[in-house]
N, C-alpha and C positions, 0 to 999 in steps of 0.2 A: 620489426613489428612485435605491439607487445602479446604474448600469450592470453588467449581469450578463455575466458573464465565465465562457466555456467555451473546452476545451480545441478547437485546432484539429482539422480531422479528421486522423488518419494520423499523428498527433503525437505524445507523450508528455503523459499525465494525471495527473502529476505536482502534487498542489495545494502551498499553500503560503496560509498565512494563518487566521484564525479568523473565528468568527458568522457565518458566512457569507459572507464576506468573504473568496474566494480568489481566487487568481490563478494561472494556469498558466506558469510561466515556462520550463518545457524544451521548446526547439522540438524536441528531437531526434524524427524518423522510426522510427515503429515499425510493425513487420506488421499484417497485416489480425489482427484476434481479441485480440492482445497491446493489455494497457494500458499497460505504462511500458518505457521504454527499458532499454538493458542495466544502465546503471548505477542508475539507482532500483530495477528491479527486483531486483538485489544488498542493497536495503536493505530493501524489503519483503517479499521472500519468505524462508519459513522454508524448507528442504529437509527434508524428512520423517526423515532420521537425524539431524538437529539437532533437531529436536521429542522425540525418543524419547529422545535423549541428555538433552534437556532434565527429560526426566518421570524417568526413573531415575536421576539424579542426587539428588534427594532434597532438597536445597538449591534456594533460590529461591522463583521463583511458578508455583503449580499450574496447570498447564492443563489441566485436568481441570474442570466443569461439573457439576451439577448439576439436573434440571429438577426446579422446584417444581411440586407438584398442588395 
């Protein structure tokens, strides 16, 4: 069984890898509550006028959802 790999505490949770198979490679220090440091965070979060630009633009892929009954 492969050795299981989390992130340190106070760190950045930044994965990297597939099947299960991750690895945490940014030590960078992040706040208490916060997951990723400043610069991942730059890559995963959308900022809510970029989501709304995103939908009224027209072009592209919907984020808009559906729930099946």
């Amino acid at each position: 069984m492969a050795d299981l790999s989390l992130p340190r505490p106070g760190c950045c949770k930044w994965a990297e890898g597939d099947a299960g198979n991750y690895i945490f490679p940014c030590n960078n220090r992040v706040e208490a509550g916060v997951s990723y440091c400043s610069e991942h965070s730059a890559i995963v979060y959308i900022p809510p006028e970029e989501r709304r630009r995103n939908r009224s633009g027209g072009g592209g892929m919907s984020l808009s959802f559906r729930r099946a009954a």
